[in-house]
C-alpha positions in Angstrom: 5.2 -19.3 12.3 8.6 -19.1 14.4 11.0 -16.1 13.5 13.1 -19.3 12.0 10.3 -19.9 9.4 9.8 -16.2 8.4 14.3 -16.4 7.6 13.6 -19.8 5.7 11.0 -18.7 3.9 12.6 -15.0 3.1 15.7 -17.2 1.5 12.9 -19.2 -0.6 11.0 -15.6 -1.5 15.0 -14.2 -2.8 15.4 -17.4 -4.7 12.3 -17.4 -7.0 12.8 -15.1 -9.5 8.6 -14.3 -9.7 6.2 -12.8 -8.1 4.9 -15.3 -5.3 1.7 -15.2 -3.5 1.6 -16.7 0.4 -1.3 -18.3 1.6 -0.1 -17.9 5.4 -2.1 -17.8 9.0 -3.0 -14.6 10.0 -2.0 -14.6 13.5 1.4 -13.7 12.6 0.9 -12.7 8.9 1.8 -9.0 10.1 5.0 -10.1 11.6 6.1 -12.2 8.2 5.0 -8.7 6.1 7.3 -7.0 8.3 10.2 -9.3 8.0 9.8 -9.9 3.9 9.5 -6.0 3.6 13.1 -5.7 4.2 14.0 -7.8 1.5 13.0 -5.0 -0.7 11.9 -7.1 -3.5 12.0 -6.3 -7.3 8.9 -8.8 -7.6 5.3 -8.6 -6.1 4.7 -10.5 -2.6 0.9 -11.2 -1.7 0.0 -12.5 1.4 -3.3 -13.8 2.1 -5.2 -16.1 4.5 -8.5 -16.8 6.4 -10.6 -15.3 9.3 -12.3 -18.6 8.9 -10.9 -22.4 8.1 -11.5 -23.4 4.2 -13.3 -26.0 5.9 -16.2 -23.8 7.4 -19.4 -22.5 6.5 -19.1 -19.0 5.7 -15.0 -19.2 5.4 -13.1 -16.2 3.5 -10.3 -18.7 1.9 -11.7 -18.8 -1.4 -11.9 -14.8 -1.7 -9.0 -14.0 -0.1 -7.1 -16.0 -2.7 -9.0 -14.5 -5.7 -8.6 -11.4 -4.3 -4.7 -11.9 -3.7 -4.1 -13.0 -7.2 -6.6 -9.9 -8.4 -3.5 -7.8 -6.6 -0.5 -9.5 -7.8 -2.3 -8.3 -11.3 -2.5 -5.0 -10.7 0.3 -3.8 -8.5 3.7 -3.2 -8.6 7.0 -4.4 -7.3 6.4 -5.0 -3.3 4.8 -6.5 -0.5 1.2 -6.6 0.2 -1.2 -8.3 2.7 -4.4 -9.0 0.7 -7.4 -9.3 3.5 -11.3 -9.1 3.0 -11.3 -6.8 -0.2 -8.5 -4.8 1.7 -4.7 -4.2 1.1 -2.1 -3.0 3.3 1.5 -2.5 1.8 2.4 -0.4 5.4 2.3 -3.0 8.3 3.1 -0.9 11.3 -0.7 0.5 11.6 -2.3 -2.8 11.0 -4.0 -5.3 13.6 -5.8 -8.1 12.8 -9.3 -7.4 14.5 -10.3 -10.5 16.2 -13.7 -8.9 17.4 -14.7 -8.2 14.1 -12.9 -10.5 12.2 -10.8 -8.4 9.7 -7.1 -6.9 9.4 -7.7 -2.7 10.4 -5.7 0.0 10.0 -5.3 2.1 13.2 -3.6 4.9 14.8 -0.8 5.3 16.9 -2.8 5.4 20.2 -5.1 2.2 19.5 -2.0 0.1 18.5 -0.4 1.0 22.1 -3.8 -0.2 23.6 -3.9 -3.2 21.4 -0.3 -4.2 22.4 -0.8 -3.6 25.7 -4.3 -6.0 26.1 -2.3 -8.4 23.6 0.7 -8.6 26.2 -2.1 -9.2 28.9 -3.5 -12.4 27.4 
């Protein structure tokens, strides 16, 4: 997702007068939490997506989404990433964790390592 789609789809989100739940990839879910954050929503924003394809063996889609819709339920006004039984409603100390196939929280230090063997890649 391009920063063009994350302004497309932040109009959409400020149009729908609901909550809305986003089934979105996770390589750059962070960076679309970030962005929708600053809309500052009166509604609840959930999004959710896979560690592994819907199409796999063993994938997370199906939970994920349960879970994401168990969230809208219960929380209130604001935006959420909903990941593996986890939710994160602060998005500058999460990673997604490709080693161990989950979204983390993490300290200041790791996220400068992180960044910094991201950047190498």
């Amino acid at each position: 997702m391009t920063n063009e789609d994350r302004i497309k789809l932040a109009q959409v989100v400020q149009e729908v007068d609901s909550d809305v739940l986003i089934t979105h990839g996770t390589d750059t879910m962070i960076d679309t939490a970030k962005e929708l954050f600053k809309l500052n929503s009166r509604h609840r924003i959930v999004l959710t997506g896979s560690m592994q394809p819907y199409l796999f063996k063993g994938t997370d889609a199906v939970f994920n989404i349960g879970f994401a819709l168990g969230v809208m339920s219960c929380m209130t006004s604001g935006i959420y990433i909903a990941m593996n039984g986890e939710v994160f409603s602060s998005f500058d100390n999460v990673i997604k964790d490709r080693q161990n196939n989950r979204f983390k929280r993490v300290n200041k230090n790791e996220i400068v390592q992180f960044n910094t063997y991201k950047n190498k890649q």
